[in-house]
C-alpha positions as CSV (number, residue, x, y, z in Angstrom):
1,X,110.4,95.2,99.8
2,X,108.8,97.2,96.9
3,X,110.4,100.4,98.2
4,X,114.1,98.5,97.9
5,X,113.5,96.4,95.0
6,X,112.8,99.5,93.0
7,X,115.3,101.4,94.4
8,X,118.1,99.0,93.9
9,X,116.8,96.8,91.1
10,X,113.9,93.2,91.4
11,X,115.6,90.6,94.0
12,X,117.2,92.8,96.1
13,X,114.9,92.7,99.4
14,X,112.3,89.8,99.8
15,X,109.7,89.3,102.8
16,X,110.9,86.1,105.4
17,X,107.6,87.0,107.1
18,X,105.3,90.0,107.8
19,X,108.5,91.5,110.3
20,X,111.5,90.6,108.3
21,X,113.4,91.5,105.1
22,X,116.1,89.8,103.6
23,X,118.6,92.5,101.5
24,X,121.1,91.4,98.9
25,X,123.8,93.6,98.1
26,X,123.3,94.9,94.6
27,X,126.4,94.4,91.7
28,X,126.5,98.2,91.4
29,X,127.6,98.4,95.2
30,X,130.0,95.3,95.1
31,X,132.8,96.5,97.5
32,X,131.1,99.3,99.2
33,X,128.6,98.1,101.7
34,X,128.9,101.7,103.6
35,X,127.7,103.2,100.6
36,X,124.8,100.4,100.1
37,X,124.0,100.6,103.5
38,X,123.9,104.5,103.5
39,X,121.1,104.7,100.8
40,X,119.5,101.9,102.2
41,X,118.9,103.6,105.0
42,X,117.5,107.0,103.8
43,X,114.4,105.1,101.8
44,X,111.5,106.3,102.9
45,X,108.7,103.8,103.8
46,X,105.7,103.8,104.4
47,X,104.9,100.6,107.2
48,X,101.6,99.2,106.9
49,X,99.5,100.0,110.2
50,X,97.8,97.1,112.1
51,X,94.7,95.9,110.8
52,X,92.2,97.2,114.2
53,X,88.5,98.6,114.4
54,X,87.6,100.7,117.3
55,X,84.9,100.5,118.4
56,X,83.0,102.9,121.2
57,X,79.7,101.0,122.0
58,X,78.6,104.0,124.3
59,X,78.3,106.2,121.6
60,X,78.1,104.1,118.0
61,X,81.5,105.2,116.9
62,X,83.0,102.3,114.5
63,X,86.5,103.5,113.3
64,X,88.1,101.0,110.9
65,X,91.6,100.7,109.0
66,X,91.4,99.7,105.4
67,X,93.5,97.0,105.7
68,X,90.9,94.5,107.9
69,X,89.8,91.7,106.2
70,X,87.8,88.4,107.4
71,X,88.2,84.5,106.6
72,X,85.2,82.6,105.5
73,X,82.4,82.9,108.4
74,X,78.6,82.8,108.0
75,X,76.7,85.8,109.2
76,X,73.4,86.2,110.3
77,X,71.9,89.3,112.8
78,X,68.1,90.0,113.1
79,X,66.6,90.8,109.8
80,X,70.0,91.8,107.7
81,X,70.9,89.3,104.6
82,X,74.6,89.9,104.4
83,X,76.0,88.1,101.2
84,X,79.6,88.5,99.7
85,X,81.4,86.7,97.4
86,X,85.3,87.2,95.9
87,X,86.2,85.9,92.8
88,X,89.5,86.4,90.9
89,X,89.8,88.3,87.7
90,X,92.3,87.3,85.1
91,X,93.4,90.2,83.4
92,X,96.0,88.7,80.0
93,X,97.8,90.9,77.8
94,X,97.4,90.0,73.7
95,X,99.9,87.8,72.6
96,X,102.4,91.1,71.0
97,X,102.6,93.3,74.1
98,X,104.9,93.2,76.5
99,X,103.0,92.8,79.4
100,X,102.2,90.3,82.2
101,X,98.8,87.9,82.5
102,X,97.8,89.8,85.9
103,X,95.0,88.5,88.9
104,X,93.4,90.8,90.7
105,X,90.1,90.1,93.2
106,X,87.1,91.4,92.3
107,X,84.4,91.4,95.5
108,X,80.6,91.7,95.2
109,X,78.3,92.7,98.0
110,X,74.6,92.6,98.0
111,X,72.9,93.4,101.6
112,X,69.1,93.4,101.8
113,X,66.7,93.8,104.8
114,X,64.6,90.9,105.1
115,X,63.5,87.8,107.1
116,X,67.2,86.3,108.9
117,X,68.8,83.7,107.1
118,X,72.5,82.6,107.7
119,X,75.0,83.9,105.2
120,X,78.6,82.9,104.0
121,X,81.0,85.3,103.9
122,X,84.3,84.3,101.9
123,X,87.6,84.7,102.6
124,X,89.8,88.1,102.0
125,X,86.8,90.2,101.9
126,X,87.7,93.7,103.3
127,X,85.6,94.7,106.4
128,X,85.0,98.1,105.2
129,X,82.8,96.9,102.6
130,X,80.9,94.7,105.1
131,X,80.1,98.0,106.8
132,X,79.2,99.6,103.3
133,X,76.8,97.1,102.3
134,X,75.5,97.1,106.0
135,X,75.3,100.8,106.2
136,X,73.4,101.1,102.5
137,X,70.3,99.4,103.9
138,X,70.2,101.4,107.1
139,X,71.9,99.3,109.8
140,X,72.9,100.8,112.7
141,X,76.2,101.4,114.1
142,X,75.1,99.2,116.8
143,X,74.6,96.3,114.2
144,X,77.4,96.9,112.9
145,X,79.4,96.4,116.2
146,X,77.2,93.4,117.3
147,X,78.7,91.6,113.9
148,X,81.9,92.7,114.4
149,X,81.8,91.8,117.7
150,X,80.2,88.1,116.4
151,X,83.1,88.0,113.9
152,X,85.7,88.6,115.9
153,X,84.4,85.8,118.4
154,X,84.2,83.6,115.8
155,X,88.0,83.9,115.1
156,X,87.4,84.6,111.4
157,X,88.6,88.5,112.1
158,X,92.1,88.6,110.7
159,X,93.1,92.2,112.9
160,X,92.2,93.6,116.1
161,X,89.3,94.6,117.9
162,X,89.4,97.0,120.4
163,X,86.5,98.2,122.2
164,X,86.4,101.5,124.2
């Protein structure tokens, strides 16, 4: 939709659902839906992949899209502390300026090596900074794919884990 809305003007496309757009035929093209249609068609985009991690357990090799995130799920494996949190930033513009009050998520991650406990991990946090944190206090890939492995069981993976 952002592709077409700046292309033909805001309001022109808007997402039914993560497969389908709905298009409204600008004023500027009112009569010529050939000619709409025509440069509708020769925008380039850019579609989102699906949110996977691959995962060969044979060899250790984790391969992740960007785009993986989890829901809310506690975490706990051996002697890793795993603790995440998201909040949401409110970024406003002064009072003059022509900008927009904008909210963006900021996430923090903290992973230390210690005695097991059971951690939260909040929803929308992006797996690749699970692995991050994970991989700044030395876990292994096969950690990393025994909690991926745990999250994904849990149902709290929102993508697709394949394992080779």
């Amino acid at each position: 939709t952002e592709a077409i809305n700046s292309q033909f003007g805001d309001g022109t496309a808007r997402s039914l659902d993560s497969r389908s757009i709905r298009v409204q035929q600008p004023a500027t093209y009112q009569g010529d839906v050939v000619a709409f249609v025509a440069d509708l068609e020769n925008i380039e985009i850019e579609p989102a992949g699906p949110a996977r991690i691959v995962v060969n357990e044979r060899t250790g090799t984790i391969v992740m899209g960007k785009d993986v995130r989890i829901s809310t799920v506690a975490v706990s494996h051996g002697n890793l502390n795993l603790m995440i949190s998201e909040s949401i930033e409110v970024s406003q513009p002064n009072p003059l300026a022509a900008g927009t009050t904008v909210a963006a998520p900021v996430t923090t991650i903290n992973a230390v090596e210690e005695e097991g406990n059971l951690v939260v991990l909040e929803m929308g946090v992006n797996i690749g900074d699970i692995a991050k944190a994970l991989n700044a206090i030395g876990a292994t890939p096969r950690d990393l794919i025994a909690i991926f492995q745990a999250i994904k069981a849990a149902g709290a993976l929102q993508g697709e884990l394949v394992i080779l």
